[in-house]
C-alpha positions in Angstrom: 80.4 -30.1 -126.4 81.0 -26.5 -127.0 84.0 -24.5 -126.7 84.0 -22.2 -123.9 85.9 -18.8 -123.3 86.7 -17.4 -119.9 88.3 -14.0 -120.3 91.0 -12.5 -117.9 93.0 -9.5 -117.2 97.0 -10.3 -117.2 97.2 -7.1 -114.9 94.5 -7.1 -112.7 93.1 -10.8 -112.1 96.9 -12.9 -112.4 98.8 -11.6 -108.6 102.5 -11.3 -111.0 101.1 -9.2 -113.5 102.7 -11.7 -116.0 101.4 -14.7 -118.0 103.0 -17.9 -119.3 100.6 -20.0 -121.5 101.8 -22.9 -121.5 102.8 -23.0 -117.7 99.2 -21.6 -116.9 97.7 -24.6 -119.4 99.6 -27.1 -117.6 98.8 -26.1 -114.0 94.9 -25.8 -115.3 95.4 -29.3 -116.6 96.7 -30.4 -113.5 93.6 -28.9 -111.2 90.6 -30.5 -110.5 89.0 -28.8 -113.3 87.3 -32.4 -115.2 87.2 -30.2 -118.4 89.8 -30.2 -120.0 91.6 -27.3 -121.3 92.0 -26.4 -125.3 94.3 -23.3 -125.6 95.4 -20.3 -123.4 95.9 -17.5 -125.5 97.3 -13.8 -124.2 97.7 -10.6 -125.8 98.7 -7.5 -124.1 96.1 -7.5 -121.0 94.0 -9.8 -122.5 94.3 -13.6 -121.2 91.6 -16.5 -122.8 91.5 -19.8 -121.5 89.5 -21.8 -124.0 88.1 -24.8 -122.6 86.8 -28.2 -124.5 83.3 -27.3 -122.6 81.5 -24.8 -120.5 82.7 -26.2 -116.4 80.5 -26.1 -113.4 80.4 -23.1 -110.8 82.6 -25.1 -108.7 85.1 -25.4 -111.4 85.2 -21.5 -112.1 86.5 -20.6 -108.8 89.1 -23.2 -108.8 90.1 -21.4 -112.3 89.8 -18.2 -110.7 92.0 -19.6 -108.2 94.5 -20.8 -110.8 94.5 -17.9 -112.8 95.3 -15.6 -110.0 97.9 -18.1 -108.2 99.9 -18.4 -111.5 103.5 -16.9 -111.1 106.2 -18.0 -113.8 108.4 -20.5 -113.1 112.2 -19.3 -113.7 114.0 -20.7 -116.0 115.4 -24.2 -115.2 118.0 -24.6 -117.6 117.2 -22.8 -120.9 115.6 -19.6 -120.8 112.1 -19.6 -122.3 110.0 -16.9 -123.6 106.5 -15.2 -122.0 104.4 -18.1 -123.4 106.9 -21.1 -122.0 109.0 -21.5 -125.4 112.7 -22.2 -125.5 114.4 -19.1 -126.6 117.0 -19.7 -128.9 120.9 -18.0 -127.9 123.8 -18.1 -130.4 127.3 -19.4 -128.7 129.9 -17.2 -128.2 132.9 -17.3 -130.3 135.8 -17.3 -128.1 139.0 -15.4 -128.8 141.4 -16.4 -131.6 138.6 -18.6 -133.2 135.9 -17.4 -136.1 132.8 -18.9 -137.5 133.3 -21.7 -140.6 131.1 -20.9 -143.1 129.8 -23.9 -145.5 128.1 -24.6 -148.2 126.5 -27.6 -149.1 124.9 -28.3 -152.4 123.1 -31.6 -154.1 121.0 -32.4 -156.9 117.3 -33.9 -156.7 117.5 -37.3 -157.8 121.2 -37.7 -159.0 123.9 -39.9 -157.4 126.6 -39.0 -155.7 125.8 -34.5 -156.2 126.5 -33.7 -152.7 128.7 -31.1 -151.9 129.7 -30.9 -148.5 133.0 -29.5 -148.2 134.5 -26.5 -145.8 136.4 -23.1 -147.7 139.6 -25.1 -148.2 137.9 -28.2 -150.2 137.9 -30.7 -147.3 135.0 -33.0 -147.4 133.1 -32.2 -144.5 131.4 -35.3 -144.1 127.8 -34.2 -141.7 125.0 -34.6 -145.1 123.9 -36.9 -146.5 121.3 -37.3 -149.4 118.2 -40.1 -149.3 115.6 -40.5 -152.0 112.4 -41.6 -151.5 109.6 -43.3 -154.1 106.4 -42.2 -154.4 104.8 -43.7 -151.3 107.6 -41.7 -149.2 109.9 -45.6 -148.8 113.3 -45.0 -149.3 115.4 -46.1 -152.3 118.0 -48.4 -150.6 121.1 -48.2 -153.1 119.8 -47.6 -156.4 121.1 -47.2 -160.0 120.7 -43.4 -161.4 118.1 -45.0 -164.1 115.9 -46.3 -161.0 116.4 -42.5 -160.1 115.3 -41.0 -163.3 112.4 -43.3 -163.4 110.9 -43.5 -159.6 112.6 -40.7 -157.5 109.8 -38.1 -156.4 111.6 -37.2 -153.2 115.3 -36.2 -152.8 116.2 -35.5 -149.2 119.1 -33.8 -147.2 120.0 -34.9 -143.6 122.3 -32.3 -142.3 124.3 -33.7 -139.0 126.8 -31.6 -137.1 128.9 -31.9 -134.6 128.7 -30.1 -131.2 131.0 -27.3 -132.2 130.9 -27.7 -136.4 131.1 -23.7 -136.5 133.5 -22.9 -134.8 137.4 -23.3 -135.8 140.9 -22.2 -134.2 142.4 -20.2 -136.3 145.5 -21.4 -135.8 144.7 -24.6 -136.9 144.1 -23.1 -140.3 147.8 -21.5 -140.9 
């Protein structure tokens, strides 16, 4: 099996004019094309479809059928971008509130290094640190010698809350 390309114009051969790839891979996939699809790849006018193997006759005008049917789905919940991605927002900081700034801080392979604490020294309490052997298992409460002599991998697991940002600044006076 040989991959096969089957070149499109966005503008001319897609009725909207526009093109989201993974949208247009999933309602390929879910044709009764029996071949399956690799990729769909777009740039500028340019849309590719790479498929797994060349498809029958029959299967190119379903495709062509696809192709020029495809209209993007709006968003349904969170926006997403031309190729069917999430697009990431920042929240709004209401009125009378500002963004906390942290800073947290550990050492590979030592006990009890993390920092985790907000601009007034309160212990924050969201990270935590794990170390890991050298077949990736975790060290389950070990001395700082064991550390010295087997730690290979010191990890941080960050964890905030919904709304760790963002304070009241009145809370703060």
């Amino acid at each position: 099996m040989a991959e096969t390309i089957y070149s499109y114009s966005i503008l001319t051969d897609v009725t909207s004019g526009k093109v989201a790839n993974g949208q247009l891979e999933s309602e390929i996939f879910s044709s009764d094309i029996t071949i399956a699809v690799n990729r769909v790849d777009s740039l500028g006018d340019a849309l590719s479809i790479v498929m797994k193997d060349a498809i029958s006759a029959g299967e190119k005008t379903i495709l062509d059928g696809v192709v020029l049917a495809h209209v993007i789905d709006p968003p349904a919940g969170d926006p997403k971008d031309s190729q069917g991605y999430p697009i990431i927002t920042t929240k709004k900081i209401p009125d009378g509130y500002y963004p906390e700034f942290r800073e947290i801080e550990f050492e590979t392979a030592k006990l009890d290094s993390i920092h985790d604490k907000n601009y007034l020294g309160a212990d924050l309490g969201m990270s935590s640190v794990t170390f890991l052997d050298a077949s990736r298992v975790e060290m389950i409460t070990p001395t700082q010698d064991e550390l010295i002599a087997s730690c290979k991998y010191t990890c941080l697991k960050f964890a905030p809350g919904d709304d760790w940002g963002i304070r009241d600044r009145k809370s703060v006076v």
